[in-house]
C-alpha positions as CSV (number, residue, x, y, z in Angstrom):
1,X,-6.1,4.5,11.4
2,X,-9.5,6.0,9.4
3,X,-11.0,3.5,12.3
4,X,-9.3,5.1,15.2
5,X,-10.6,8.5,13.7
6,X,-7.6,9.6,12.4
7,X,-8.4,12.4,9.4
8,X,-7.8,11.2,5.8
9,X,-5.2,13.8,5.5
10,X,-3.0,12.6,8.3
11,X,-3.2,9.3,7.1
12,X,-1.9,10.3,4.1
13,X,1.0,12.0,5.2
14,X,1.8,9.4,7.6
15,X,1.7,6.8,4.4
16,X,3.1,9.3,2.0
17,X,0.4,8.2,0.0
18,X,-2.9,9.9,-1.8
19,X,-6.0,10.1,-0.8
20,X,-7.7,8.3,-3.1
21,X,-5.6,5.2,-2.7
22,X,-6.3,5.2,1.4
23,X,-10.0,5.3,0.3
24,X,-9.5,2.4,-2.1
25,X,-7.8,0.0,0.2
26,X,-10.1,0.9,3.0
27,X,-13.3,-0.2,1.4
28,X,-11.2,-3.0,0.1
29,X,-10.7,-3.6,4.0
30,X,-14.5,-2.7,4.9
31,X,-15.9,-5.3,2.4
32,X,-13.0,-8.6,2.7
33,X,-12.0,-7.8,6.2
34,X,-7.9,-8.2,6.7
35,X,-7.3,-10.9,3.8
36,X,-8.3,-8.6,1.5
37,X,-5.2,-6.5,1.9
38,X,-3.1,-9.2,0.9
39,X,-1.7,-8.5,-2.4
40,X,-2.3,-10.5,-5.4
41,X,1.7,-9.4,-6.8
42,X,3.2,-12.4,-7.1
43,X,6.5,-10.6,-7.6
44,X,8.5,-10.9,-11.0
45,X,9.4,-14.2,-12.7
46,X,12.8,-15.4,-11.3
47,X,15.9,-14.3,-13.4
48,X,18.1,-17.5,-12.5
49,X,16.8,-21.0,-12.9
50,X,16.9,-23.2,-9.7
51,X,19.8,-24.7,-11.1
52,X,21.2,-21.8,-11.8
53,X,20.9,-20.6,-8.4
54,X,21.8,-23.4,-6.8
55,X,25.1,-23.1,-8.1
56,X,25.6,-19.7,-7.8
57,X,24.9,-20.1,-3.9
58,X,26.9,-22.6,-3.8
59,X,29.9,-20.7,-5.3
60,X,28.9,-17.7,-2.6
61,X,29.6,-20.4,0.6
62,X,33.1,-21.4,-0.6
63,X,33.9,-17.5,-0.2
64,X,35.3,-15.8,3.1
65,X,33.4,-12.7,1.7
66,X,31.2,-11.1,-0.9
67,X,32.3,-9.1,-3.3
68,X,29.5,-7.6,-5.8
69,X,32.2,-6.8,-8.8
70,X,33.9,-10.6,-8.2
71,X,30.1,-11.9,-8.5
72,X,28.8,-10.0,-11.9
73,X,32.3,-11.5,-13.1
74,X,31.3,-14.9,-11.9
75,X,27.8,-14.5,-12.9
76,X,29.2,-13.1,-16.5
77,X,31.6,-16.3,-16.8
78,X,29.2,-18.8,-16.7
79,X,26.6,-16.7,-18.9
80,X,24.1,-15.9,-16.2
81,X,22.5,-12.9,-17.8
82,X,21.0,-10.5,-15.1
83,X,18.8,-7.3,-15.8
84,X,17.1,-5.2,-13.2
85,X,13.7,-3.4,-14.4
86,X,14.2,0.1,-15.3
């Protein structure tokens, strides 16, 4: 947008973000070109192991539907521990 002449503040509204962050990640953009918008978060470490959830999907496809209180007692039955960030 800052290349199309747009005004720092509009951008920012647009984004909902500040300004000082639009200025970062568009000299990050001026220097690496597009790739260096690609984020380096890898994204947190998985909570299941793969067997783990291999067998819960597997328990997911024999039901005619989801329901997410029949699931957290599944997924407390066979001591699969699950904690979203705070």
């Amino acid at each position: 947008m800052s290349l199309h002449c747009y005004p720092l503040a509009i951008i920012t509204e647009i984004l909902q973000s500040s300004a000082p962050l639009v200025s970062k990640w568009k000299g990050v953009y001026l220097r690496e070109g597009i790739t260096g918008l690609n984020l380096g978060y890898a994204g947190p470490k998985p909570l299941l192991s793969p067997g783990q959830k291999s067998q819960v999907l597997a328990w997911l496809k024999e039901k005619n539907y989801w329901n997410l209180n029949e699931l957290a007692c599944y997924l407390l039955a066979q001591a699969v521990w699950y904690q979203t960030a705070v």
